[in-house]
N, C-alpha and C positions, 0 to 999 in steps of 0.2 A: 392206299391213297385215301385224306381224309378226305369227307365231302367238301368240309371247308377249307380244303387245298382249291378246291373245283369252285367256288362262290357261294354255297352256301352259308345264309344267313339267319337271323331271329324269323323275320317273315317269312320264307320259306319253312321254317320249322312248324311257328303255328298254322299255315297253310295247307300243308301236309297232315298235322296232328288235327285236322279238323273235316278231314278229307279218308283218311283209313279207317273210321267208324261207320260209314258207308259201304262197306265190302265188308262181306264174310268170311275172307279167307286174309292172310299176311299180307299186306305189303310192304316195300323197303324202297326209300326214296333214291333215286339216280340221275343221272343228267346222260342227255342223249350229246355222245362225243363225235359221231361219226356216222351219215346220213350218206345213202347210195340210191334215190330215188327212193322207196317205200322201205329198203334196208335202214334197219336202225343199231347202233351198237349203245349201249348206255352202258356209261360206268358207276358202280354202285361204290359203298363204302372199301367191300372186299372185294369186288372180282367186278373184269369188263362182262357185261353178255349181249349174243344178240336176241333182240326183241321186234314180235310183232304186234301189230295194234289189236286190241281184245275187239272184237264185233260189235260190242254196246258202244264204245267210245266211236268207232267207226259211222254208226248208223244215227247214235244222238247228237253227235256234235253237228253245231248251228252250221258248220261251211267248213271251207277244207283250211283257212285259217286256225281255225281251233285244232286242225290235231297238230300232231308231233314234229319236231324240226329241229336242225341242230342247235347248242345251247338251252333248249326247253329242260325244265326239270320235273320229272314225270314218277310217279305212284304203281313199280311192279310187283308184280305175285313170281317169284324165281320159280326155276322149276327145281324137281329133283335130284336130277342129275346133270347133264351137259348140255340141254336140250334146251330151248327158246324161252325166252322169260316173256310173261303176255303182259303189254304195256297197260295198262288201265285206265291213267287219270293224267292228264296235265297241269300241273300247278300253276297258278293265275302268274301271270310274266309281269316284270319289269318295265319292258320296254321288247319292240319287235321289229328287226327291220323287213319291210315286205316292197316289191315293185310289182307293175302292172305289164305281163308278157307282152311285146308287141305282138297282135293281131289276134289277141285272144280276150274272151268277153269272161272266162272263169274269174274267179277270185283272184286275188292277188297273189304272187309266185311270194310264202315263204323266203325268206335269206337266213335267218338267224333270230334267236331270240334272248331275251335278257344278256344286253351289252350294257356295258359303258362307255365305249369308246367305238366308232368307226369310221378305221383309217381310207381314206380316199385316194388312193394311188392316181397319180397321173405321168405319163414319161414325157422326159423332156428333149425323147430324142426325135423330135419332128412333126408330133402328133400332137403336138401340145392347144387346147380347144378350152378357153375360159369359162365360154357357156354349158360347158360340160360339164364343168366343176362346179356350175349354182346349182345347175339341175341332180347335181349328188350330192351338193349340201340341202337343197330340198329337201331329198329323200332322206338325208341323216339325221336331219334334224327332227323330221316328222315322226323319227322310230322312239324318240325319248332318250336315247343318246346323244352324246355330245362327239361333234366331228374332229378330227384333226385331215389335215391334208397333206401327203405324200406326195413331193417330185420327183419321183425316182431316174437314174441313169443320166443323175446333174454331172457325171464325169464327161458325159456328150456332149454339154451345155456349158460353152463359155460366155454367156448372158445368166446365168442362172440365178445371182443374187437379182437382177432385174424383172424375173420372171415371178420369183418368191413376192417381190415388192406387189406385182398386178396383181398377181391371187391374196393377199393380205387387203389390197385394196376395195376389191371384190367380195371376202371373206372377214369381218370387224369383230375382233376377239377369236379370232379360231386361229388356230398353230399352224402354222404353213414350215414343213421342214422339206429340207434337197438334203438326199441322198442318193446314194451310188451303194447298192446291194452287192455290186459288182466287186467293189474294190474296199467297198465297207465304210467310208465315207457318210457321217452323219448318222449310222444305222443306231447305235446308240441311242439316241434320243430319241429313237421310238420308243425300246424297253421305258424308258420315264414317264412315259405314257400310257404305261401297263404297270402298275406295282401286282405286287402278291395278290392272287385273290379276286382281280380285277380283270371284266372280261372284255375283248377289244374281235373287229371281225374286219376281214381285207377285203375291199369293196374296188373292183376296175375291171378293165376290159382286158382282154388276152394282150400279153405282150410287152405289157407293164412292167413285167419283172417280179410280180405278187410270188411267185416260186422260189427265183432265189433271195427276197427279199427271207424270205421264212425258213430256207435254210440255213441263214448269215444270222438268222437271232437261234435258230436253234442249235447253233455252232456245228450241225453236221449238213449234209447232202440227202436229206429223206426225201424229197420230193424230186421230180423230172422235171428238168429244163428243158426247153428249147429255142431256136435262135428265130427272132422275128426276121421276117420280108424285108428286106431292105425297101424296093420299091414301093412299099405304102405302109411301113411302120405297123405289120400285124402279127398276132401269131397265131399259133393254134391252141386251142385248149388240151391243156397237158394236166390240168388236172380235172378228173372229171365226178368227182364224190366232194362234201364237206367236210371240215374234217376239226377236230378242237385240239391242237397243244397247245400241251404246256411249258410255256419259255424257263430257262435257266431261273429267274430272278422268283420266278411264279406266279408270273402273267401268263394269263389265259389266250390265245388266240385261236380265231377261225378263219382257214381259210376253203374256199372253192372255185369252182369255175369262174372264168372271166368272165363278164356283161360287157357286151356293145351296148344295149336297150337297158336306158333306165325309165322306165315308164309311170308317171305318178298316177297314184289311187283319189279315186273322189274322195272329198270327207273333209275334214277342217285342213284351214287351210295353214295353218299355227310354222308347219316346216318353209312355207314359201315366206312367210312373212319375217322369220329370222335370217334369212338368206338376204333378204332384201329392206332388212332392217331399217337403209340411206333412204329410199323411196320414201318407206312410211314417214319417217319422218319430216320429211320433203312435204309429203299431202297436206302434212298438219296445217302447212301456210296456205292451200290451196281455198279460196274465197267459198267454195262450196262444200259441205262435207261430205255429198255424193259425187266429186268429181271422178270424172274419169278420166284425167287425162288425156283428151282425144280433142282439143281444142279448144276449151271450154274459156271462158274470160277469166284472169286472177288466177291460172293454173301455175304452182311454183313449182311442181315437176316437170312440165313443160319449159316453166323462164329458166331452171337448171342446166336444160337439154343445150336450149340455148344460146347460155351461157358457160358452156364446156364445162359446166362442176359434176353433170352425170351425164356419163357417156352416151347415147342413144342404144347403142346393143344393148348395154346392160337394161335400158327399160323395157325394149323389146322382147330381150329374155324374159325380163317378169312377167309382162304382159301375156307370152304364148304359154308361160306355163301357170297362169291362172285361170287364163280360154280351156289349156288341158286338164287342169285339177277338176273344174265345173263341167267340163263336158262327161268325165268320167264319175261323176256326183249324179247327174242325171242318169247316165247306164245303168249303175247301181242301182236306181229303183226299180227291179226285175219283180213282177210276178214269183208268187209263191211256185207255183208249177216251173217257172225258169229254174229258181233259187233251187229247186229240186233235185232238177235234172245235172246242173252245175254239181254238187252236193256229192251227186250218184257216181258222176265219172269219178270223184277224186277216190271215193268209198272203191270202186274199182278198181283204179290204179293200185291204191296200196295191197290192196287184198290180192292181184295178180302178182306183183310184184314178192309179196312174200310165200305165197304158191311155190312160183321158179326158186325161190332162194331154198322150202326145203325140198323141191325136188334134185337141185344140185346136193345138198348134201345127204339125200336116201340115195 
């Protein structure tokens, strides 16, 4: 497999070519295809291996953001014979998509790194939740990726073109497609979504259909289905590793576990402001340039609300998830000794984690 089957490009060429003059021993660039908690498998030009993280990259990297994840493309030294390839270096990324764990103050949970595309599964057999889908256009768009949105099991849904119409409404310039994984309806037009080369990662909560949506492109049954709850439209996670194919066409995909919790990261707020795109420009008219909104005289997001031209949920979504962007902006300024000890679990996680892997295979 070449690398430039997998997305390798010029940038990543000199990024690497400026990166192996730093180590004294070979290394040969890979992308990590397949991520099992601190398990990583990378596949290189000739051969998949698994690999663990070397202890310098462990111990210097700034937070657990920096190290390894699935789609990262990463600088290993192979080994000799069949034995673990030590990961080294991670090439500066693209773009990252990462969320904030409910009830945890670490760094942000990793998803996937150097995308183009991430698809947003939503189903539309009962669960269907608008403000669920700004709050993952948030996060998508905050990765440097460009979102598309997935209706999935519109064979259940005979309102479905009406449903596409809301989330387009909601969503200005982003791809709102319904399909049925089930029966294969619409599935198509996802691959267009993915050319050769081009790398895309399946983003929703258990139940969605994300499994056999990825079996239906990959024309076989590689992943485990199972059937949701009827009484509250959930399921269980059937998949439980990340994982990179490669579709028919030569589009790249990632898939993993489902999220309930999309938790957003302090930091710029650049993903909530494309989400919410109708707002901002709503404020423009707004008599003061600090307005907030919140009663103020000459507020034109407010005469909208109104005025039934912008819904009230939708501004109350913006609104909670700018109180949540800035509250989680403040967390973030932790103490060096916090930032530390955050640092050390993750460095321990992995280094446990690949402990048991080879004591399963000694």
């Amino acid at each position: 497999m070449s690398l430039e089957s997998l997305g390798w490009g010029p940038a990543f060429t000199h990024a690497f070519a400026s990166l192996v003059s730093q180590f004294p021993h070979p290394l040969v660039p890979g992308r990590v295809v397949r991520q099992q908690r601190g398990l990583l498998t990378v596949q290189t030009a000739s051969r998949a291996v698994l690999a663990r993280t070397a202890g310098r990259l462990l111990h210097q990297a700034p937070g657990a953001q920096a190290l390894p994840t699935i789609g990262d493309w990463v600088a290993l030294q192979l080994p000799d014979g069949e034995g673990e390839a030590l990961l080294h270096a991670v090439l500066p990324r693209t773009s990252v998509l990462a969320r904030r764990e409910a009830g945890s103050e670490r760094d942000g949970q990793l998803i996937a790194a150097n995308l183009d595309v991430v698809f947003l599964a939503a189903g539309l057999d009962g669960n269907f939740n608008p403000r669920r889908i700004e709050r993952a256009l948030s996060l998508a768009w905050s990765s440097g990726a460009s979102p598309v949105v997935l209706l999935t099991k519109a064979d259940l849904q005979p309102g479905a073109a009406s449903l596409v119409a809301e989330v387009e409404a909601l969503a200005p310039g982003v791809p709102v497609l319904a399909l049925s994984a089930r029966t294969g309806e619409g599935v198509e037009s996802v691959s267009a979504h993915l050319p050769a080369g081009k790398t895309g990662a399946l983003l929703g909560s258990s139940g969605v259909g994300k499994s056999t949506l990825v079996n239906r492109l990959l024309g076989d049954s590689r992943l485990v289905t199972q059937a949701v709850r009827e009484e509250d439209d959930k399921g269980r996670h059937t998949t439980t590793h990340r994982e990179l194919f490669v579709l028919p066409g030569g589009g790249l995909l990632i898939d993993g576990p489902g999220m309930r919790e999309l938790g957003l990261l302090g930091g710029e707020d650049e993903g909530i402001e494309q989400t919410f795109s109708d707002i901002l420009e709503l404020a423009e008219g707004c008599r003061f340039s600090d307005c907030q909104h919140q009663g103020e005289p000459g507020c034109a997001v407010r005469a909208a609300v109104a005025s039934g031209a912008l819904p009230e949920a939708r501004l109350a979504s913006y609104e909670r998830l700018r109180r949540e962007q800035a509250f989680q902006a403040r967390k973030a300024s932790v103490t060096p000794e916090r930032e530390n000890r955050r640092h050390e679990r993750a460095r321990t996680t992995m280094a446990w984690d690949a402990l048991r892997s080879k004591r399963r295979r000694d």
